[in-house]
N, C-alpha and C positions, 0 to 999 in steps of 0.2 A: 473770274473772267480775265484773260488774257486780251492786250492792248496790240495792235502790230502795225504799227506805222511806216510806211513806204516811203524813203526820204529820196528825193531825185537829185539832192544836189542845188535845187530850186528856194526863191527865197516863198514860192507861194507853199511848197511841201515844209520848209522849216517851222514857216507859222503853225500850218497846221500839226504840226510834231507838238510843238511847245504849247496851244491847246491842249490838247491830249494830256501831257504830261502834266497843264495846270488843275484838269478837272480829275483826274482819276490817279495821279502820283506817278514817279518817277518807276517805285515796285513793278508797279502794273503797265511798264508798258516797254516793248522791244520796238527797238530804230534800225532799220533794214535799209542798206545802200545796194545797189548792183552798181558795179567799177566795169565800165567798158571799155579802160586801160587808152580812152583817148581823151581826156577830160582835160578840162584847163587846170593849171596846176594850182589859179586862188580856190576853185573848187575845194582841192583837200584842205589847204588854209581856211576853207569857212567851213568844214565839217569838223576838224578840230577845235575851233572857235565855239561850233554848237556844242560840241560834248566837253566844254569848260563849262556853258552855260548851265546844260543840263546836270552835270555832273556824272555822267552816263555815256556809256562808250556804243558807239554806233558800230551793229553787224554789218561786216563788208564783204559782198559774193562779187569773186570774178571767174566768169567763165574760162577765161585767157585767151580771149579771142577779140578782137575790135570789130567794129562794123563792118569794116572792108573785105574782114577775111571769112565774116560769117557773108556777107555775100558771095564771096572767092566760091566759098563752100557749095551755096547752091546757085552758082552759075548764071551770076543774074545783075545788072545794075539799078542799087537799090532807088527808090525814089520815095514819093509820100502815098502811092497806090502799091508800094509793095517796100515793106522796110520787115524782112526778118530780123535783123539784128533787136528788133523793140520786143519778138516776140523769145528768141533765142538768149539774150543776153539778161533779161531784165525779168519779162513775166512770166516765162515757164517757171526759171527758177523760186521766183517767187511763190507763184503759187504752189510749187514742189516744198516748201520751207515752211508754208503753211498749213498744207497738209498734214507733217510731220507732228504737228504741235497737240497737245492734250486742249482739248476742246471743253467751253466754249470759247471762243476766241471771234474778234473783235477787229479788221481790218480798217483803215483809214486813209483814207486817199486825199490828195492837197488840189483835189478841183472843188471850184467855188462858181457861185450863180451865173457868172458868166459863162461858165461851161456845160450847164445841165444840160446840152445832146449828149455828152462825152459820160455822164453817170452810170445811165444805163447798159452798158455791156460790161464793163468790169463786176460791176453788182451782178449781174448773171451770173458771171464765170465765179467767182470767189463763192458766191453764196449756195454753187452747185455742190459746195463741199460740206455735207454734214456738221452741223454747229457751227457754222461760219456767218457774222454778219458783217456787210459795209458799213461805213458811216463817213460822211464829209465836213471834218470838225471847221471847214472855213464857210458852212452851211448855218453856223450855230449860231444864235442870235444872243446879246447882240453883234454884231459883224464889223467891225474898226473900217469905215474903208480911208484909208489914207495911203493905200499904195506899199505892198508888202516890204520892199524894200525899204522904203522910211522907218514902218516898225522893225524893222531886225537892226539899222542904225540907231533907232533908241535904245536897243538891248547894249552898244558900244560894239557892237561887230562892226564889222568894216564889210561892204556887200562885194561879193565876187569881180573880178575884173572886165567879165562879157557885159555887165550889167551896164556899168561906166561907159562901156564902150556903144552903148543903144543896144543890145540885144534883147529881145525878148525873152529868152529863156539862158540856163547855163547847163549846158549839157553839149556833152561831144568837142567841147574847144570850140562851140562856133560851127560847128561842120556836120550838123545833124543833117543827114539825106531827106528829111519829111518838108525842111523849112523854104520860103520861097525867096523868088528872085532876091529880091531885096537884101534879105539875109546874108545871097551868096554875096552878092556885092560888099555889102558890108564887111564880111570877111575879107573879100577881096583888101577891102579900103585898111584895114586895120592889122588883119593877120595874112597878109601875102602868101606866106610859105605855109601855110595851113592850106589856104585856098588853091593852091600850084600844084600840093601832095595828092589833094582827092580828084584835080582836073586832068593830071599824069594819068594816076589810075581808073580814071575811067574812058581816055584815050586807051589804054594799056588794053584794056577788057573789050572794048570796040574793036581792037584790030583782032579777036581770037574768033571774030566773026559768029555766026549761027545766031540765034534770039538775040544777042548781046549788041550783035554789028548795028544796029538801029536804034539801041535803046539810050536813052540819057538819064540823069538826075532828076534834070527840072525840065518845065514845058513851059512853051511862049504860047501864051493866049493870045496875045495883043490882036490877033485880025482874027479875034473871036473862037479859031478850033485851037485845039491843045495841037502842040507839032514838037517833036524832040527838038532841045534846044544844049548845048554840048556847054561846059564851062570853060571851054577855051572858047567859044562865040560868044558867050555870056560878055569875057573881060574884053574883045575885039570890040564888042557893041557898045560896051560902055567905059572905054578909056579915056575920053570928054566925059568932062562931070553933065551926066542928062540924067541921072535918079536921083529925085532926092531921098537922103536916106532916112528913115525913121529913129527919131533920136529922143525918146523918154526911155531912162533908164529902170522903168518896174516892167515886172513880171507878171503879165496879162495873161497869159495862156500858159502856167505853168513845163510842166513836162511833157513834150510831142509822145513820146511812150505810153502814158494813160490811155491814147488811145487804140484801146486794147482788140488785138488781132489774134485769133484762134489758131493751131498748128493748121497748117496748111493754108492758108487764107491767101497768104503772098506767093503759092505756088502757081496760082492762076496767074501771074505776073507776065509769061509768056503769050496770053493769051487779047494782052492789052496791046491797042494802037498806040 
């Protein structure tokens, strides 16, 4: 039996990596990153750090495309109701890699109880493939809960830099298209010229007019409907400190990518207010 663990870069997927590798050996199991060439760069300093841990070298897929340009691709401003780049960058290939493998083989994903809506469609899609089963080693009892970050600081890692910074997850620099207001802000407050590069380019993408001229990243709920909301009126609205930002540095909601989107899913993206 083949072990294939999906590491996001997260400290909630490393737990569950090091699971895996505690219960079934180092032999038995493959560590699978997707690089979507926009990452923060303690990112690679903690994926290094885990394979001193582990003693075992992490598989690394890059498409050679980043988010922006797999949008560019299909003509569209990605948001959280339409992010191709999770399904282009990350799970096609994934599941293509898995495919490939001599069977039976054994997938493992780093969502835990607090995300069981999020189980159920990956486990679909992987386990359509002949010999294929899921399993959520942060499911296993018994379950440490002390906040994944703390446990990877007892291992002597030193945890990602988005983490320090209040982020919930570390993926994309900070600049994941799925995550909300808050986030941008946040990026805004900390990483400026991350926040400036994806607000350009999506001014950039709104003057080429057609589906695009109307569409945004994020949406203001505040007076209850969703209405495009632009990240240059994001940072207009909020240049007086009015949000506060969320400042625990663990990893609640592991990797926005988990939640797993079928080809074509996000081409209905046009078809949204």
């Amino acid at each position: 039996m083949k072990h294939i663990v999906s590491i996001s870069g997260g400290s909630a997927s490393a737990v569950a990596a090091d699971r895996v590798i505690d219960r079934y050996g180092s032999d038995a199991v493959d560590l699978w990153f997707a690089d979507t060439l926009w990452e923060d760069p303690s990112l690679y300093q903690f994926l290094e750090e885990l394979e001193k841990r582990w003693d075992k070298q992490i598989i690394r897929y890059t498409d050679g495309r980043t988010p922006l340009e797999v949008a560019e691709d299909r003509k569209l401003i990605p948001n959280n109701w339409a992010a191709p780049c999770s399904y282009e960058l990350k799970q096609r290939p994934f599941r293509e890699y898995i495919e490939k493998l001599d069977k039976p083989v054994t997938v493992h994903l780093g969502l835990d109880w607090s995300e069981t809506h999020r189980h159920a469609k990956p486990k679909e899609i992987y386990e359509a493939i002949p010999g294929v089963t899921v399993e959520f080693p942060l499911m296993w009892e018994p379950i440490p809960w002390r906040g994944y970050t703390l446990l990877i600081q007892d291992w002597g890692i030193k945890i990602p830099r988005l983490y320090e910074l209040g982020f919930p997850h570390n993926n994309c620099g900070g600049r994941c298209v799925r995550q909300g207001l808050g986030e941008w802000m946040r990026l805004y407050k900390f990483l400026p010229d991350r926040y400036e590069e994806v607000s350009q380019w999506e001014q950039a993408q709104r003057k080429l007019g057609g589906p695009r001229a109307n569409r945004t990243i994020v949406r203001d709920r505040s007076g209850g409907d969703a209405t495009p909301l632009t990240l240059e009126e994001l940072k207009e609205r909020n240049e007086s400190p009015q949000l506060e930002l969320f400042t625990t540095v663990d990893d609640n909601y592991g990797c926005f990518c988990d939640e797993y989107q079928t080809e074509g899913e996000s081409d209905d993206y046009n078809e949204m207010v």
